[in-house]
TORFIKOL-132127 format. One line per 5 residues: number of its first residue (from 0); their letters; for each residue y, z, x of N, C-alpha, C, O, CB. Coordinates in steps of 0.001 Angstrom, whole numbers. Each point is the difference from the previous one (the first is absolute). Glycine has a CB too. Example, Ala and Ser with C-alpha at 12.3 -4.5 7.8 and 13.67 -1.06 7.14 Angstrom:
0> AS> -5690/7800/13190/1190/0/-890/1200/0/900/-19/665/1036/-1154/581/-2928  2223/-1966/1542/1190/60/820/1090/730/-770/1108/169/509/-1736/-2314/675
END
This chain:
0> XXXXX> -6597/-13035/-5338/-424/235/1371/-691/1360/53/710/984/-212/1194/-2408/1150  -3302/1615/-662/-647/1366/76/482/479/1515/765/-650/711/-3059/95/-2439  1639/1929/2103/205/166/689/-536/-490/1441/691/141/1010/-86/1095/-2832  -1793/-1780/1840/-534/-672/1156/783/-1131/119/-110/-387/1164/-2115/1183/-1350  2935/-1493/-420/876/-973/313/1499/253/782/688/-394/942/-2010/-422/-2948
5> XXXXX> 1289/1648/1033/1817/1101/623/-369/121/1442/765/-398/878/-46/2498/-3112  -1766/-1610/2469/-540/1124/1433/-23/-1424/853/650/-25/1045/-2671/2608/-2010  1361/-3658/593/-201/-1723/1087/1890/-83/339/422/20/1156/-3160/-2108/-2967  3509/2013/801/871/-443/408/1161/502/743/1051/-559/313/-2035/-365/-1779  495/2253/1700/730/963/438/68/-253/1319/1183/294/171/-1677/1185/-1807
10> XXXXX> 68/-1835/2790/-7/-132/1001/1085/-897/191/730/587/799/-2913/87/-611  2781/-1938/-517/1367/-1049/-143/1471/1335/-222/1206/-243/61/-2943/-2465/-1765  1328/3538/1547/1248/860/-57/-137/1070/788/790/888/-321/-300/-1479/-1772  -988/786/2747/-236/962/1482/1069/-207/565/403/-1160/-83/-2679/1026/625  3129/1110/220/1344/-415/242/-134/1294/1176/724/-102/990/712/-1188/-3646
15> XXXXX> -2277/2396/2559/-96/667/866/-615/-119/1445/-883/-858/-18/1155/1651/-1962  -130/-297/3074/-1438/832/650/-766/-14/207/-443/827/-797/701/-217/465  -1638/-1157/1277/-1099/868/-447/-305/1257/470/-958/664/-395/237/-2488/68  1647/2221/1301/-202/1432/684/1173/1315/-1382/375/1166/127/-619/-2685/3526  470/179/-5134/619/1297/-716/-913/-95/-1364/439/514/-1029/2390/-504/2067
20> XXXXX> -4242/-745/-1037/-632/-291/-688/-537/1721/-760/-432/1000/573/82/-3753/932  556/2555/-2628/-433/1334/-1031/1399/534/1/573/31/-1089/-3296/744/1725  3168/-477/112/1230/1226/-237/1301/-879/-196/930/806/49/-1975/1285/1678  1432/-3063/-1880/1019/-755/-271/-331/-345/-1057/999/11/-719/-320/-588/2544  -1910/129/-2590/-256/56/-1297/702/1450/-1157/922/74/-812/-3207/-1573/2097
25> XXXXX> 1318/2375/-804/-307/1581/-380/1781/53/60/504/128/-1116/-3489/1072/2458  3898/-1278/-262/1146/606/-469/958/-1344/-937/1010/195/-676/-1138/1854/3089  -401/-3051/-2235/300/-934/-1266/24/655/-1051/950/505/-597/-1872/-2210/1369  -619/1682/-1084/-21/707/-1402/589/919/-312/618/-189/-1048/-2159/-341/987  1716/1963/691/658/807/-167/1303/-314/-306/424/583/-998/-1883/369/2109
30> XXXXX> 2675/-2136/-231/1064/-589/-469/-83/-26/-1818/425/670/-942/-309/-2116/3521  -887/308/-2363/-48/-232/-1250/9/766/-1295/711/-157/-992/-1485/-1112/2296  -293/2231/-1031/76/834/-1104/853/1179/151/-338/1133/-345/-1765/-1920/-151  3154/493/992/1570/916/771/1176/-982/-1129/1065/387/-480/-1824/85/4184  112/-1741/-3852/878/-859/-431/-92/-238/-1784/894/-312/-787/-1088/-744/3458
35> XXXXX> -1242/1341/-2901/-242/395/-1007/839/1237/-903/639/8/-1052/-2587/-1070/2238  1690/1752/-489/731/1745/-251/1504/-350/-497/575/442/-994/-1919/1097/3295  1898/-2610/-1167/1784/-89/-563/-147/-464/-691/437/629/-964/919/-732/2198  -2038/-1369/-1714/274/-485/-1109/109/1019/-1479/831/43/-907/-1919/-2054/2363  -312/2850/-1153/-55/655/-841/1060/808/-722/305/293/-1156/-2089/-623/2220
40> XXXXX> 2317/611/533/1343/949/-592/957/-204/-372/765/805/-531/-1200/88/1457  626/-2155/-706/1055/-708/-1050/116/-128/-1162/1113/144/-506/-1094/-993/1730  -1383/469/-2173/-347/309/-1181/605/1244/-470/850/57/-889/-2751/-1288/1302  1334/2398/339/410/1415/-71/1835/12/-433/829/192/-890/-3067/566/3029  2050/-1068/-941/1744/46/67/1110/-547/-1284/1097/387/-402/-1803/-868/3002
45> XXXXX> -398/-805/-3036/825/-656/-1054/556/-1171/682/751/-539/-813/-158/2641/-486  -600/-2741/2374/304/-766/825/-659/-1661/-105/551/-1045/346/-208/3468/871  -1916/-2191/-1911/-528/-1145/-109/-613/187/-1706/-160/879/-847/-345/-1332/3879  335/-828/-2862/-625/-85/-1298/-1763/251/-78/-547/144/1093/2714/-1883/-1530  -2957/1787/-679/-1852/-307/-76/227/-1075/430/-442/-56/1147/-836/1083/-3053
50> XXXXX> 1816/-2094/1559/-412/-1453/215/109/-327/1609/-974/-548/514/1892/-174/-3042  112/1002/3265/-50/278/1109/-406/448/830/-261/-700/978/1014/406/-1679  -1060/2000/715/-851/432/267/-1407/-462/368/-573/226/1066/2093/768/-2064  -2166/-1933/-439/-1240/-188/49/-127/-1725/1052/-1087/-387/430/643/2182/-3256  1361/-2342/2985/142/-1069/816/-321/432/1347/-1034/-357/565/2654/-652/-2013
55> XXXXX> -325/2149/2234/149/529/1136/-1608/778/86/-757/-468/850/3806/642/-899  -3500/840/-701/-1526/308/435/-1100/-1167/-244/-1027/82/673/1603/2387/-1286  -459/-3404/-174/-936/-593/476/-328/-1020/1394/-1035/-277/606/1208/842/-2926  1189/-934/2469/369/-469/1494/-602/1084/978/-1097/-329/452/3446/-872/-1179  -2050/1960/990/-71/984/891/-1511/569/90/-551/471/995/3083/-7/-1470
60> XXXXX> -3083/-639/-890/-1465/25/89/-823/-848/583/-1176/194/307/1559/671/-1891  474/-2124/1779/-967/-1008/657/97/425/1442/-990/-135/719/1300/-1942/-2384  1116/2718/2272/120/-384/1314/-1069/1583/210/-668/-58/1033/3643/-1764/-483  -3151/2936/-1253/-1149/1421/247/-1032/-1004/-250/-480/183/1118/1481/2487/-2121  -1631/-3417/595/-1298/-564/52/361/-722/956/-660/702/767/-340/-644/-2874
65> XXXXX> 1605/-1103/3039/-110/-258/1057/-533/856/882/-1201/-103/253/2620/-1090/-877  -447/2425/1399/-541/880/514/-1017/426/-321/-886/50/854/2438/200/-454  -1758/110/-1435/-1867/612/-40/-951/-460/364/-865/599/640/1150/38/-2063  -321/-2133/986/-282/-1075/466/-367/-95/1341/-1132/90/475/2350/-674/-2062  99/347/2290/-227/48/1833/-197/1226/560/48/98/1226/1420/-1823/-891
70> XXXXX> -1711/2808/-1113/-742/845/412/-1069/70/471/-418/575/1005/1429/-149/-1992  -1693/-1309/-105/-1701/-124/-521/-293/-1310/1266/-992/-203/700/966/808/-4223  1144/-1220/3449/-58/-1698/1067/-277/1143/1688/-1096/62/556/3871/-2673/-2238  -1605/3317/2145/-376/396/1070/-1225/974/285/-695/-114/1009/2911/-461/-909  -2401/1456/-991/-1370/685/240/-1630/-1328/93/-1097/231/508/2608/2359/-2228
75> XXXXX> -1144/-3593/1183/-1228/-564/167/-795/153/-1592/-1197/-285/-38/1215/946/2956  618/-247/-4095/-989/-257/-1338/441/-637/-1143/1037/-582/316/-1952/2420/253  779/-1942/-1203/29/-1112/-1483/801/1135/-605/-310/1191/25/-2280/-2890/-474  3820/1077/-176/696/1183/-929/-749/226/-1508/225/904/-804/2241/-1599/1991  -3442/-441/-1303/-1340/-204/-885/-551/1645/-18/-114/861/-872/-649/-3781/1746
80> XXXXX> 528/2848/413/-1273/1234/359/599/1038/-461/-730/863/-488/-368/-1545/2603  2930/974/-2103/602/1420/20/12/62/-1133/-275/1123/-422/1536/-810/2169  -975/-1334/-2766/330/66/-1772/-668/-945/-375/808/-813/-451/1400/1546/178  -3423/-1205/168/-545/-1401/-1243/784/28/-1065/527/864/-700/-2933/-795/1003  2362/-1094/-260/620/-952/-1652/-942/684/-1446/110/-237/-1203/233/-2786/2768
85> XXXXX> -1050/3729/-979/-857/46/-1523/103/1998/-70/-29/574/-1088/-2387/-3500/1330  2547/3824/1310/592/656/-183/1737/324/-639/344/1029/-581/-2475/-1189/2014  2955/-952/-1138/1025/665/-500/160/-519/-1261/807/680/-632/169/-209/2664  -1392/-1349/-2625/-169/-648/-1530/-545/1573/-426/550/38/-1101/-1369/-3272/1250  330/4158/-73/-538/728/-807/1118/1393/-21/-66/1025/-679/-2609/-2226/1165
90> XXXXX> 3474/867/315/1393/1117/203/792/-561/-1587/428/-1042/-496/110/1159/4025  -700/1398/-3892/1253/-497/-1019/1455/401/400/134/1181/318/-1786/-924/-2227  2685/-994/1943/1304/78/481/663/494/-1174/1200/268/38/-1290/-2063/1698  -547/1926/-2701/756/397/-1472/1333/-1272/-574/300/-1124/403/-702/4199/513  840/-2330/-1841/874/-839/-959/1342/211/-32/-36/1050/-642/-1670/-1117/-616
95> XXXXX> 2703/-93/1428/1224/83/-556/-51/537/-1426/-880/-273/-817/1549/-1542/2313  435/2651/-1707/-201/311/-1521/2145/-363/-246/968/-11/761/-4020/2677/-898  2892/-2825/-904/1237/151/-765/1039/674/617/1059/-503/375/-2313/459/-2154  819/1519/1894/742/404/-201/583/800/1864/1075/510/318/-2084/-637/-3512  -54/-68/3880/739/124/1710/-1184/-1146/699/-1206/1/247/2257/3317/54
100> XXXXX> 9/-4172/-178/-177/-1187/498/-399/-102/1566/-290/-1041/590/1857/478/-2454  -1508/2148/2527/-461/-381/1024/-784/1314/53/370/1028/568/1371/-2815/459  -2432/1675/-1437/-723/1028/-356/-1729/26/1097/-789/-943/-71/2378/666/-2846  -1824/1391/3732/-919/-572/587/32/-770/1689/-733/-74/987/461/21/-3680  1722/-457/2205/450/-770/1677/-65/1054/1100/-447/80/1144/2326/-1790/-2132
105> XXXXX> -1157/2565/22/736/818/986/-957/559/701/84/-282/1195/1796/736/-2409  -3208/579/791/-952/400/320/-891/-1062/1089/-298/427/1115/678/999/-3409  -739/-2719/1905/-571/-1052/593/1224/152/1788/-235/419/1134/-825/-2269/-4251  1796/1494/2715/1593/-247/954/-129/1822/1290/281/203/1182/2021/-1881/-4300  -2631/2195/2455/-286/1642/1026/-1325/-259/14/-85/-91/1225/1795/2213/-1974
110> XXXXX> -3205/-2383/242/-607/-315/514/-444/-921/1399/-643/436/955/964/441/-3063  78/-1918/1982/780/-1071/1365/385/733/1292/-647/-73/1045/1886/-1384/-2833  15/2256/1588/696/1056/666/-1437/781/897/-444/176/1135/2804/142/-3339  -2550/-131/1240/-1307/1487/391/-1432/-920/887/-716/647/764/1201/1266/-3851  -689/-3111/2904/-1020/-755/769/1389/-620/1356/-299/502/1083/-2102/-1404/-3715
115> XXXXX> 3320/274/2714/263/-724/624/111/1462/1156/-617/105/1060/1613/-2632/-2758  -266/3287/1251/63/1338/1107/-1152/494/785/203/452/1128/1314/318/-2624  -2593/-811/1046/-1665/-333/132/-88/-686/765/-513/426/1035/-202/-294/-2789  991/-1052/1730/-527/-1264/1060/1067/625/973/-651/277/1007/-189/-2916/-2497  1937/2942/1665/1339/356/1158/-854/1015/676/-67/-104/1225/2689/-154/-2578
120> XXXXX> -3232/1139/830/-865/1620/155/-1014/-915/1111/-178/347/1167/118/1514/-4211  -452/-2895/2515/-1398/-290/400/401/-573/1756/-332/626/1007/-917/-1432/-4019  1831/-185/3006/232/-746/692/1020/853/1364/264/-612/1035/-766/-1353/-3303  1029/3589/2003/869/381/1286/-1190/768/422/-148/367/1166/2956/-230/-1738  -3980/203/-730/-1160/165/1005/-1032/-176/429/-918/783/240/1705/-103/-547
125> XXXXX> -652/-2137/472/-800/-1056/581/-1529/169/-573/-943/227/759/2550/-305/1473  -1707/-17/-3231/-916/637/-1865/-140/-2114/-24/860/-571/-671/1142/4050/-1533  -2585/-3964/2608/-596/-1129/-616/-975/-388/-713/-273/-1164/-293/1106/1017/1550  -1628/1516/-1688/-1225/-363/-635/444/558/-1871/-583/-235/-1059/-1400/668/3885  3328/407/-2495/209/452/-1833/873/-736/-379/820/436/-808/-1160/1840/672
130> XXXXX> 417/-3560/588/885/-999/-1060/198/-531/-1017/950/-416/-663/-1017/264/1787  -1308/241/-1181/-416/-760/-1686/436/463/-879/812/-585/-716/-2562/81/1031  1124/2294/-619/857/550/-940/1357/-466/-590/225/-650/-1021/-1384/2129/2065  2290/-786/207/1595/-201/-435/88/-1145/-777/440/7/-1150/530/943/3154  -1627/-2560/-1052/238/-1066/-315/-524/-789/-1705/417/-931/-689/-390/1209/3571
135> XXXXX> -1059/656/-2972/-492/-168/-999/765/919/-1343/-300/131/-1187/-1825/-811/2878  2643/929/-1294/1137/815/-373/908/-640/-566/161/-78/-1218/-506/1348/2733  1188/-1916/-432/703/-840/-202/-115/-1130/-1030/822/-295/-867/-617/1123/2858  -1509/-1461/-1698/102/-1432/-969/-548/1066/-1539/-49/-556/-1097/-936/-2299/3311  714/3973/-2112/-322/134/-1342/1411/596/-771/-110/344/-1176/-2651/63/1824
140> XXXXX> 3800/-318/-112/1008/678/-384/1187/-1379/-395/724/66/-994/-1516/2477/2665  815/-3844/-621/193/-1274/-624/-665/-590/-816/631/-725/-770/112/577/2233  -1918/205/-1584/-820/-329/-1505/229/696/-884/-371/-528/-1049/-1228/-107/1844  1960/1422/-912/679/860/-961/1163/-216/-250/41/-441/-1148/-1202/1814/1654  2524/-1290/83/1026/-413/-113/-114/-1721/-637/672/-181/-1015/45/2210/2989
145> XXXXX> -1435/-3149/-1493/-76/-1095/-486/20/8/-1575/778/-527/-796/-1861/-33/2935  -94/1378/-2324/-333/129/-1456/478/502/-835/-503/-152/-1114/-786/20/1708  2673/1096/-415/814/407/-431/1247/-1205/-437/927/122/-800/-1978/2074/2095  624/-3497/-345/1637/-932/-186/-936/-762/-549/688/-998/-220/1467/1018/2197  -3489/-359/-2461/-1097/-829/-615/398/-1602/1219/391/-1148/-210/-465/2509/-3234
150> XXXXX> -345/-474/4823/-396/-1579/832/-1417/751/944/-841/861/-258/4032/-2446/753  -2935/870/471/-1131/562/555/231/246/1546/1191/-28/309/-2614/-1126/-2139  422/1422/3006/82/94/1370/-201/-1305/396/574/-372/1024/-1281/2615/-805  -114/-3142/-930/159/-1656/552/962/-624/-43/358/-715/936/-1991/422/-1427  2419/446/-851/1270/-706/-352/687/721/931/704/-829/577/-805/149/-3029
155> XXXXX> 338/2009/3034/1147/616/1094/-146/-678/931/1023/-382/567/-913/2492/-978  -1592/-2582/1004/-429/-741/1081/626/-1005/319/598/-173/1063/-2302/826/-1464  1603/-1468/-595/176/-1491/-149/1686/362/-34/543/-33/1104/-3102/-1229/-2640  3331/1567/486/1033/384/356/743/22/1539/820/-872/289/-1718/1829/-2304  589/-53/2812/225/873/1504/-491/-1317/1130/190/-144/1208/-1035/3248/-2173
160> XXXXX> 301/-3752/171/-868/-1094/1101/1231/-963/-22/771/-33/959/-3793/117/-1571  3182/-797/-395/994/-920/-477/1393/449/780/572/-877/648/-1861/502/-3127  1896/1803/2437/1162/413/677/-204/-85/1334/873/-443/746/-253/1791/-2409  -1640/-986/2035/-499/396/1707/498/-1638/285/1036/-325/579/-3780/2497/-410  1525/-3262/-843/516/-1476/291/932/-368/-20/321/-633/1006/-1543/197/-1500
165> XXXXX> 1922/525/-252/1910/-225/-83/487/380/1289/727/-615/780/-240/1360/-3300  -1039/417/2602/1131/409/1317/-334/-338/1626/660/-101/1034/-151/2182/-2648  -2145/-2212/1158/-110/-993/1199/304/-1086/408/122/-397/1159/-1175/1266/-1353  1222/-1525/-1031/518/-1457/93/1421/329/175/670/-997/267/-2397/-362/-1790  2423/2518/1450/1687/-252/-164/14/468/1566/1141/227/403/-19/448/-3370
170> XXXXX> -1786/-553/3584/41/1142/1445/724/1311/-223/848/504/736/-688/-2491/879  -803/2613/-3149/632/1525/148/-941/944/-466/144/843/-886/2160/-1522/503  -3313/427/1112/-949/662/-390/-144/1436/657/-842/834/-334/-54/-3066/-160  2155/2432/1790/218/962/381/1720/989/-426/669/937/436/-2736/-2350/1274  2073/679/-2516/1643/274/52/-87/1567/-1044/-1043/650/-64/2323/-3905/187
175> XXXXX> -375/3542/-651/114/1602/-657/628/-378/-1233/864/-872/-86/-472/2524/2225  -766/-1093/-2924/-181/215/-2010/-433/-1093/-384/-414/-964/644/2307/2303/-1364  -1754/-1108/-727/-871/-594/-1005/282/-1455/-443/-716/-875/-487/486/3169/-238  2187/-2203/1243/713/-1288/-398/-258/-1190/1139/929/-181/788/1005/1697/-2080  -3050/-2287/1428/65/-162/1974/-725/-1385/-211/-287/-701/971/-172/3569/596
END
């Protein structure tokens, strides 16, 4: 699923607003990459495993590309326009090595941090024209992270799409965590 497909189907999971259109996204994302951070720190902690870890962020990557996503859906542009497919193919996300296995995340993972806060900056001051940046930001910091677990931002897509459907079909598409 590219991203012009992700972006069509995004509208079936609108669950908000339209008088909270952009900023119920924007503090989505921010959730999210709040949610990112713990996982992370569990690793830290000794609490989770890589293998786990890399399950829980890639989940969670789909639901930050949602939001970015309906970011791009409520402003009115193609999440195409903010990141092409042929721009972020040329991002290198680097490699895993042997010997620190998460090597790189972490940096990518505070990168995220540092755009999603961007967009929070942008949006309390009513800044609608510097979005692109952060956002572009964003998907280049999940294209990166992807390429680090060797999948991609389509496969997160397709992924996040498939859960979103589940839970629409289960009627819990509003309900709270991951287990739902």
């Amino acid at each position: 699923m590219d991203l012009d497909q992700y972006q069509a189907s995004l509208e079936q999971f609108i669950q908000y607003p339209d008088e909270a259109q952009v900023i119920y996204p924007i503090i989505g994302l921010a959730g999210e990459v709040g949610e990112l951070f713990n996982k992370f720190k569990k690793v830290i902690r000794g609490d989770k495993l890589r293998e786990e870890f890399e399950a829980a962020l890639l989940s969670e990557l789909g639901d930050v590309m949602w939001y970015a996503t309906a970011i791009c859906y409520d402003l009115g542009f193609s999440v195409d326009l903010v990141a092409p497919k042929e721009y972020l193919d040329g991002i290198d996300g680097g490699l895993l090595t042997e010997i620190e296995p998460l090597a790189g995340v972490e940096d990518l993972l505070f990168e995220l941090l540092d755009h999603a806060n961007s967009l929070v900056k942008l949006i309390y001051a009513n800044d609608f024209e510097d979005f692109v940046k952060p956002l572009r930001g964003v998907l280049q910091c999940v294209h990166g992270i992807t390429k680090h677990f060797s999948t991609s931002i389509d496969d997160i897509c397709e992924a996040n799409v498939n859960k979103l459907t589940a839970r629409l079909e289960a009627g819990t598409i509003k309900g709270d965590g991951d287990n739902r």
